[in-house]
C-alpha atoms as a printed R data frame, in Angstrom:
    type eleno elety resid chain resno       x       y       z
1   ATOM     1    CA   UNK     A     1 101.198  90.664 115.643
2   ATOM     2    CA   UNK     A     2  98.283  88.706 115.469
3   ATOM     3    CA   UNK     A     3  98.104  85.196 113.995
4   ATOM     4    CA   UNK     A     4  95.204  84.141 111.664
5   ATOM     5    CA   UNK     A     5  93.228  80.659 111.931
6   ATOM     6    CA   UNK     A     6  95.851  79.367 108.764
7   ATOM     7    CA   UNK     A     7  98.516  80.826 110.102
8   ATOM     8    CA   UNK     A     8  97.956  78.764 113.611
9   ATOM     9    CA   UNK     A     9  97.150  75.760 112.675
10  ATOM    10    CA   UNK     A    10 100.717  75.722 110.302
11  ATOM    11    CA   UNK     A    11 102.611  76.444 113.700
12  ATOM    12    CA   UNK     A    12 101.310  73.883 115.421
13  ATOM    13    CA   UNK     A    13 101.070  71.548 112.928
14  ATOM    14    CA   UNK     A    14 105.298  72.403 112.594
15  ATOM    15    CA   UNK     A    15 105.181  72.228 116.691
16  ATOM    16    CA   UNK     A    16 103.934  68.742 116.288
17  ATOM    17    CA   UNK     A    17 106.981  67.445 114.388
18  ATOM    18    CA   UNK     A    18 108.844  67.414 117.641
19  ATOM    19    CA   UNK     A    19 110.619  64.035 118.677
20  ATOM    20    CA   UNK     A    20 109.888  62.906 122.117
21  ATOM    21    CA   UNK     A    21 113.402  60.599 123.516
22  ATOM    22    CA   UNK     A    22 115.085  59.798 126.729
23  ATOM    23    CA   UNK     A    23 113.706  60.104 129.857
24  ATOM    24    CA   UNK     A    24 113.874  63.614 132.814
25  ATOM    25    CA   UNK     A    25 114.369  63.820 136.262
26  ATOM    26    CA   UNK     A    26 116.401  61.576 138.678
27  ATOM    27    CA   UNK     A    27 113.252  62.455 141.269
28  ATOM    28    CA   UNK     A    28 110.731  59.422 141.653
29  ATOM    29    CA   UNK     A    29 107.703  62.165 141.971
30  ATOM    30    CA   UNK     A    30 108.540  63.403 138.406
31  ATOM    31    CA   UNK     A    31 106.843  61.731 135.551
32  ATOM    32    CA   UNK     A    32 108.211  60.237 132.488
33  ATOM    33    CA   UNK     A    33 109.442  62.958 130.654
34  ATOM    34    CA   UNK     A    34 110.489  62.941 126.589
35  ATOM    35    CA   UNK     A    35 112.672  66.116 125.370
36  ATOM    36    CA   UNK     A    36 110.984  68.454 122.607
37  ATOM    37    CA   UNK     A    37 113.071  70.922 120.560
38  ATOM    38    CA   UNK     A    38 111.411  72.299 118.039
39  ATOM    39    CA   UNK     A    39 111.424  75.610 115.346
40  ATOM    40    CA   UNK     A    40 108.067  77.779 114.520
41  ATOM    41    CA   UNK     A    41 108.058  79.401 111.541
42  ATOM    42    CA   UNK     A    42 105.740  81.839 110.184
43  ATOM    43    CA   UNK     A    43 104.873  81.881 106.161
44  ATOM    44    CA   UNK     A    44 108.712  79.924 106.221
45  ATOM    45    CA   UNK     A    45 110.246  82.896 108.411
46  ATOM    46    CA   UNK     A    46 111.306  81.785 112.279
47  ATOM    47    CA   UNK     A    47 108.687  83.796 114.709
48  ATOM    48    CA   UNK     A    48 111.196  85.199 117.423
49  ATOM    49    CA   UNK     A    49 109.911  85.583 120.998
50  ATOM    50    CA   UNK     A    50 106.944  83.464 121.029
51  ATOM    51    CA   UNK     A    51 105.992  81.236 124.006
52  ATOM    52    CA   UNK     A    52 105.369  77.629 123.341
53  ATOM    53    CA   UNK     A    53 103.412  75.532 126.090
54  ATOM    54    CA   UNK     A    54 102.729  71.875 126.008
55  ATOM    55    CA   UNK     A    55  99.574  71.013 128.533
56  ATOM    56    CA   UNK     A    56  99.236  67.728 129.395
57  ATOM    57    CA   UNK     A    57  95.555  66.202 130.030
58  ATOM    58    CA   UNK     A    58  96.825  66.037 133.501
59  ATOM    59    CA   UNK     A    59  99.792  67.415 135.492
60  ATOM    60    CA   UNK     A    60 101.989  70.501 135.280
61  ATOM    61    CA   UNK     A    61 102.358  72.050 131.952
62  ATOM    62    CA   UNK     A    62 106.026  72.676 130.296
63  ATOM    63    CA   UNK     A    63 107.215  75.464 128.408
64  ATOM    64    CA   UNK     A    64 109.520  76.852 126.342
65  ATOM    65    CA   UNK     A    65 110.436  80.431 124.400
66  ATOM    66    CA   UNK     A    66 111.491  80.977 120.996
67  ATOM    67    CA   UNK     A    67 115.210  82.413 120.238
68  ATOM    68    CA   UNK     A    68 116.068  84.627 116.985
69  ATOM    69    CA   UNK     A    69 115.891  81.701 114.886
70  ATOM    70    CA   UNK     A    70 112.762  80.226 116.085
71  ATOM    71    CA   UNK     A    71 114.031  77.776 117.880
72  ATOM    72    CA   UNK     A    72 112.597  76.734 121.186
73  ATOM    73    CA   UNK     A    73 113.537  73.795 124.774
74  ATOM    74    CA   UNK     A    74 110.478  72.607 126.629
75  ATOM    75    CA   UNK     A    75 111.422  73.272 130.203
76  ATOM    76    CA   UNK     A    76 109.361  71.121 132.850
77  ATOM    77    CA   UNK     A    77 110.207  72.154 136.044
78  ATOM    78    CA   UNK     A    78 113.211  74.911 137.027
79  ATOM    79    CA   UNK     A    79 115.817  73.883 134.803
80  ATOM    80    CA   UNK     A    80 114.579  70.410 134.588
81  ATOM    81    CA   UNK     A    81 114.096  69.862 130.317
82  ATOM    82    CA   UNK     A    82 111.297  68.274 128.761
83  ATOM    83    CA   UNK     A    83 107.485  67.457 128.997
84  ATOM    84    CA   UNK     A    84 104.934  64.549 130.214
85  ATOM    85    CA   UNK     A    85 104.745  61.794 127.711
86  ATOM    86    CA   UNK     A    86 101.432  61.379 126.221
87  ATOM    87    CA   UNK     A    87  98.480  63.781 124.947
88  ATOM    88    CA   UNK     A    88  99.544  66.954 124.639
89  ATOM    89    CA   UNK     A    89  97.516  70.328 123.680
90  ATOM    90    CA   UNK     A    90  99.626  72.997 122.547
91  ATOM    91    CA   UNK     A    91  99.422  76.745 122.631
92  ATOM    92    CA   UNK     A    92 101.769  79.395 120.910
93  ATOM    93    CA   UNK     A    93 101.365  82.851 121.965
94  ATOM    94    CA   UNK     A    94 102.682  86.371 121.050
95  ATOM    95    CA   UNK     A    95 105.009  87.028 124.885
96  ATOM    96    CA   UNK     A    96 104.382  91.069 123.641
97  ATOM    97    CA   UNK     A    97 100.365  90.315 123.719
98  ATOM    98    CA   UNK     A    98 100.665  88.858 126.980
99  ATOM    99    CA   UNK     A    99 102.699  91.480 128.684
100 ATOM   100    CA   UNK     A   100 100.648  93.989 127.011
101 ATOM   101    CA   UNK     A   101  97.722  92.339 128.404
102 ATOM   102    CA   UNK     A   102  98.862  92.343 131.703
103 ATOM   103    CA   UNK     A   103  99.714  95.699 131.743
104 ATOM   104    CA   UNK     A   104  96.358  97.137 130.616
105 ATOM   105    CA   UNK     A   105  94.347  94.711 133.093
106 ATOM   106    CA   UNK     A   106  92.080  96.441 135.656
107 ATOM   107    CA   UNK     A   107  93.350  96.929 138.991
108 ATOM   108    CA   UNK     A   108  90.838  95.419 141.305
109 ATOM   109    CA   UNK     A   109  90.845  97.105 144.997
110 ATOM   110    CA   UNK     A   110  89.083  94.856 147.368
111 ATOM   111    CA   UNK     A   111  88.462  96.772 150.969
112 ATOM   112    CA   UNK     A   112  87.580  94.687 153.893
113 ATOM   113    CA   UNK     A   113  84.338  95.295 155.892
114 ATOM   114    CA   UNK     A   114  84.538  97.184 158.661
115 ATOM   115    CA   UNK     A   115  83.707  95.986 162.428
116 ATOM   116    CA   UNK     A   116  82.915  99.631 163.406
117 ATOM   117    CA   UNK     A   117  79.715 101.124 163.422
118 ATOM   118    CA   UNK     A   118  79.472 104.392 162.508
């Protein structure tokens, strides 16, 4: 499935009306973290599978993936829920046209030089 320009910029415009409350993590090294549920929707139909990542200008990103219904967790760290407060880009991608990607990706064999003369 691939998503047109229109069709994109309604999905995250949808991923934007997440609400960011409470705080993660009991660790001091974590930042301050807001919880974001959210539903995509294609053309008003929920888009099943899709991955939804939430990069912060700086730090680690957090993530999330779709259920049947659309519906989606960010996930920080292991099972830690949530993402970094502030400026966020986000991306929604097709998981199928990543794996397929992956799977048709050159293999690159790297040989090591040899220390014998021949």
């Amino acid at each position: 499935m691939k998503l047109k320009p229109h069709d994109f910029l309604m999905i995250t415009l949808l991923s934007l009306s997440f609400s960011l409350t409470g705080c993660g993590g009991d660790t001091s090294d974590q930042p301050e973290l807001g919880q974001v549920k959210g539903t995509v929707t294609m053309d008003g139909s929920p888009l099943a599978g899709v991955s939804v990542t939430f990069s912060p200008d700086s730090g680690r990103p957090a993530t999330g993936k779709t259920d049947i219904a659309g519906n989606y967790e960010l996930i920080y760290i292991r099972n830690t829920p949530g993402c970094k407060l502030g400026h966020n880009k986000v991306m929604i991608s097709n998981s199928t046209e990543e794996d397929e990607m992956e799977q048709e990706g050159d293999d690159v064999v790297q040989t090591a030089p040899s220390d014998e003369k021949t």
